[in-house]
Structures are given as structure tokens and as C-alpha cells.
C-alpha positions as CSV (number, residue, x, y, z in Angstrom):
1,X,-0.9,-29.4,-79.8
2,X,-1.7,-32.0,-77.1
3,X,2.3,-30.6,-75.8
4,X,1.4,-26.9,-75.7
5,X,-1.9,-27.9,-73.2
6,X,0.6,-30.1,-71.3
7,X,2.9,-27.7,-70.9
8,X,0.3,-24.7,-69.6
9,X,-1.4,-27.1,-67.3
10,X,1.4,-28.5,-65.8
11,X,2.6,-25.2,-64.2
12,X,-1.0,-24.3,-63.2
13,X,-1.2,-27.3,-61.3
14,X,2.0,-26.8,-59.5
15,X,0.8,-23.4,-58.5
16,X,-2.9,-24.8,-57.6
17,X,-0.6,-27.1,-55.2
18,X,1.6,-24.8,-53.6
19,X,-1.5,-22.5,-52.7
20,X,-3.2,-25.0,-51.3
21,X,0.1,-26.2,-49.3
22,X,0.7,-22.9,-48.0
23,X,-3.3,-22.7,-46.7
24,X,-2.3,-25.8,-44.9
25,X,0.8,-24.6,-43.3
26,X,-0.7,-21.1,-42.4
27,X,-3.7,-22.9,-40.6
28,X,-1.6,-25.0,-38.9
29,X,0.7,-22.3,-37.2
30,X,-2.9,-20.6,-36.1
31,X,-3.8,-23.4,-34.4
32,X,-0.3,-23.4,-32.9
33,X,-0.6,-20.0,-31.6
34,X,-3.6,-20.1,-29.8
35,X,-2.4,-20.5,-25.9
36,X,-3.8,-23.7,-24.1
37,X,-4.6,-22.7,-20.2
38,X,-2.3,-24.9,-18.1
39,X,-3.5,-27.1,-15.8
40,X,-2.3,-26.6,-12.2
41,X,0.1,-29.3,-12.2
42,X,1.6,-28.3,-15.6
43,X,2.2,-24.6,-14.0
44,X,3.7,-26.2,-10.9
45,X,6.1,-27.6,-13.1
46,X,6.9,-24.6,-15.2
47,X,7.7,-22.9,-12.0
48,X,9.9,-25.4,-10.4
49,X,11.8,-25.3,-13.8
50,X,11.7,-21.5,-14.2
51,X,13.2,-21.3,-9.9
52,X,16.0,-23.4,-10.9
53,X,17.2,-21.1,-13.5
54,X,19.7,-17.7,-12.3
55,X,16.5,-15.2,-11.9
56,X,14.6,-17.8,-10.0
57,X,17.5,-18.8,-7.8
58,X,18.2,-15.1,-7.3
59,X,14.2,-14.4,-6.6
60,X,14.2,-17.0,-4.0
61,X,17.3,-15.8,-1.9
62,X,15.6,-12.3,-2.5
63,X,12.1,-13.7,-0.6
64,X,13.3,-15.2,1.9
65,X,16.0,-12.1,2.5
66,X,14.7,-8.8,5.2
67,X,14.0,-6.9,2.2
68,X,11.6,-9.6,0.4
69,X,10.3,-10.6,3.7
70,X,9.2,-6.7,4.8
71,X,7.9,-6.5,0.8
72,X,5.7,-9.6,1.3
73,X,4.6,-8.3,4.7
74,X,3.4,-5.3,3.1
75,X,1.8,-6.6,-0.1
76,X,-0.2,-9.3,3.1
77,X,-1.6,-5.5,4.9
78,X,-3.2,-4.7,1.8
79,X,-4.2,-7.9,0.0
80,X,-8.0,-7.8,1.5
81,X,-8.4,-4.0,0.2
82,X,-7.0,-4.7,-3.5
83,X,-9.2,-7.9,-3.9
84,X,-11.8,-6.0,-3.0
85,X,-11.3,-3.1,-4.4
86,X,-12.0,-0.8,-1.8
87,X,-10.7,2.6,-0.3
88,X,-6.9,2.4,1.1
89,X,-6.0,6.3,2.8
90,X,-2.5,7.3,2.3
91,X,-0.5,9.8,3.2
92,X,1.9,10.8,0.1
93,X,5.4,10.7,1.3
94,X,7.5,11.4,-1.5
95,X,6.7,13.1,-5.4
96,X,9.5,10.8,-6.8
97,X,10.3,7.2,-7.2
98,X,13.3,5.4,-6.0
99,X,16.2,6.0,-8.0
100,X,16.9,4.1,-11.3
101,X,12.9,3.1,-11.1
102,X,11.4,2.4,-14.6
103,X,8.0,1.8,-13.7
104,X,6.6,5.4,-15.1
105,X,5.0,8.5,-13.6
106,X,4.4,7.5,-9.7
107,X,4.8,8.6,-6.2
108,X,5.8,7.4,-2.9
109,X,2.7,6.7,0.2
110,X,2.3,5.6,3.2
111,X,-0.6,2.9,3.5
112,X,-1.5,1.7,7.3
113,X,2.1,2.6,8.4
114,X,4.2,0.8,5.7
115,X,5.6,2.6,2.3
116,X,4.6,1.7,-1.3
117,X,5.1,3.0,-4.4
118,X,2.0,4.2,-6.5
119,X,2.4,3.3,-9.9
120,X,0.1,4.9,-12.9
121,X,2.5,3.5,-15.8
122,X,4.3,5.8,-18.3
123,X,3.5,9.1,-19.1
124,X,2.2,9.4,-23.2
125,X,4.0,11.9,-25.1
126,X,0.3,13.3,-26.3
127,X,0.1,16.7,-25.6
128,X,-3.2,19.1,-26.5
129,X,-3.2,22.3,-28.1
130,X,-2.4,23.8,-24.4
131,X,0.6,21.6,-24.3
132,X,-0.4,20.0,-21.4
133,X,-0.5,15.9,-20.8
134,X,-4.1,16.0,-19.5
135,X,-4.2,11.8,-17.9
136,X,-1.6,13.1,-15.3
137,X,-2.5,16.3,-14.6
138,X,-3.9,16.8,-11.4
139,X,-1.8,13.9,-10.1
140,X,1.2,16.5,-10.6
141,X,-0.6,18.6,-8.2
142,X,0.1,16.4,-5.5
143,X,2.2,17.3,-2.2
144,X,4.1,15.6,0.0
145,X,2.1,15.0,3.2
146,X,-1.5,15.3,1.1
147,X,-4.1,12.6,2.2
148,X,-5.5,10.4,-0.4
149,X,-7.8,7.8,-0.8
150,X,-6.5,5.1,-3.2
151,X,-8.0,2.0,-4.8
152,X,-6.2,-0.4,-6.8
153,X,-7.0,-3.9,-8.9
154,X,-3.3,-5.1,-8.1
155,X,-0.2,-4.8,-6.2
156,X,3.5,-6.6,-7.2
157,X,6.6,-7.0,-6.2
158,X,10.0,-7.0,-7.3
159,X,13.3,-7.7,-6.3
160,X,14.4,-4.4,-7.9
161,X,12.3,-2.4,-5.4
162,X,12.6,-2.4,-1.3
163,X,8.6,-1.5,-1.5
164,X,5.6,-3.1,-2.6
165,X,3.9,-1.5,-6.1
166,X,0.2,-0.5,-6.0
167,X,-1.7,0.2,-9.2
168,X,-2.8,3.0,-9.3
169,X,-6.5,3.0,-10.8
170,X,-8.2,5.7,-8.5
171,X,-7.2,8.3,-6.3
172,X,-9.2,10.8,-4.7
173,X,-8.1,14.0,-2.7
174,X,-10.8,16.4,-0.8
175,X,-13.6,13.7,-1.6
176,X,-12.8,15.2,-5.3
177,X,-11.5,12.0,-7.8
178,X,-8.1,13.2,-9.0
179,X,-7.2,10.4,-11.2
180,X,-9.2,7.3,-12.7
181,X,-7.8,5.0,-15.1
182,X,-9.6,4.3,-18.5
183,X,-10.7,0.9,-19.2
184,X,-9.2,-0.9,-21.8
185,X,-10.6,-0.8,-25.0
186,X,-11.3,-3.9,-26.8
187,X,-11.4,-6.5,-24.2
188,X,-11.7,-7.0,-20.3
């Protein structure tokens, strides 16, 4: 008898153990996964290691090249307006984006003299009962040579791209908004 409890215990307790193991190793890779901030001296070192690999060698002879140096001028022009968020006019110079661009729907302006591309991000497939994609709808009314007031949370740059790209967040046209993006759901 005392065999037969032996033998059904035993096994229980090897399973009581194994759950118990696996709580510990699945609480462990949580904690693992939570980022850390860096400090600034830990992200000047990730940098330095990241510019000594082939895209950071090839993004630093891009910078310092005419075609980084004009893209940095321009992202400089229109630093003070993006961090403030504040009204940039442009004239709309082209309704496409360079060729071989993947950066979504978009369209070519002219801010303070210099060119940039106006980037709203992919177009969703979405369509209403009309069969129209409603976020970009009046932005595909747009002409070339239409003046537009733009204001954006962020401009980048790329060694892709001989232009700067603004985010586009707000445009307006006639004093009459044309396009504002959502805000994000869940979170900032």
C-alpha cells in the first residue's frame, strides 16, 4: 500500500516542481524584457559602435557628402517650427514622391525656398461602403502649385532621400484643415 501512495505522489511532486520552475523562468524573461533607459554615456557608446559598422560608415560619408550636407541644412530651416509646432506655408511642388520611395502616400513642397517631402505614412486598404479611403481623401485633392499651411511633430532624414521628410500631422488649404492625424490610441 505504502508503494501505491509513493508511486502517485512521487509524479505529483515532479509536476508541482516543474510548474513552479517554469513560473520562475517566465518571470525572469519579463524582467528581462522590460527596456532600461540608457544613460548618456552608454548611448554614446552604442553609437560609436553602431558608426563603425558598414551602415554607419556609409551614413557618415553620406553627412558629410553635398547631398547630406543640403539635407541637414534643410532639416536646420525648419527645426524651430517642428519643435514648436507651429504653421510652416508651402507651396506643393510635386503629387508624387521620388522614385523607388517607400515611405507611403506623400507629396513633394517647397518650405522657405528648400524642397521636402511630406510624408502621411501608408495608405490602409479600409475602404467604406462608397469605396473610398476616407484619411487621404482630400489630401488627393491637392495640386501642384496649391499653398498650404503645414505643421509637423518631426522631420528625418535619410541617406536614401536627396530631401528632408516632414511628418505630416496637419495641413490646411483655404484656412479649411484638409488633413489631421489621429492620435494614437492607447498611449502618448
Amino acid at each position: 500500500m505504502k508503494k501505491i501512495i509513493y508511486a502517485l505522489i512521487l509524479p505529483l511532486v515532479v509536476v508541482i516542481g516543474l510548474v513552479f520552475a517554469n513560473h520562475e523562468i517566465k518571470n525572469e524573461t519579463s524582467k528581462k524584457s522590460i527596456p532600461k533607459h540608457l544613460s548618456a554615456a552608454e548611448r554614446k557608446a552604442v553609437l560609436k559602435k553602431w558608426e563603425a559598422t558598414p551602415d554607419g560608415i556609409m551614413y557618415k560619408k553620406w553627412e558629410a557628402s553635398p547631398a547630406g550636407k543640403k539635407v541637414h541644412a534643410g532639416t536646420a530651416k525648419i527645426r524651430k517650427s517642428i519643435r514648436d509646432y507651429t504653421n510652416m506655408e508651402g507651396v506643393v511642388t510635386s503629387l508624387s514622391l521620388p522614385p523607388g520611395s517607400r515611405l507611403g502616400f506623400g507629396v513633394m513642397v517647397r518650405i522657405n525656398g528648400d524642397d521636402y517631402i511630406l510624408a502621411f505614412g501608408p495608405e490602409k486598404s479600409g475602404k467604406n461602403v462608397l469605396n473610398f479611403n476616407n484619411e487621404f481623401e482630400q489630401l488627393h485633392s491637392l495640386k501642384v502649385n496649391d499653398k498650404i499651411i503645414i505643421r509637423s511633430h518631426s522631420v528625418s532624414q535619410a541617406p536614401k532621400y536627396s530631401y528632408p521628410i516632414v511628418a505630416g500631422d496637419y495641413v490646411e488649404r483655404d484656412s479649411k484643415i484638409i488633413y489631421k492625424r489621429a492620435p494614437r490610441k492607447g498611449g502618448c
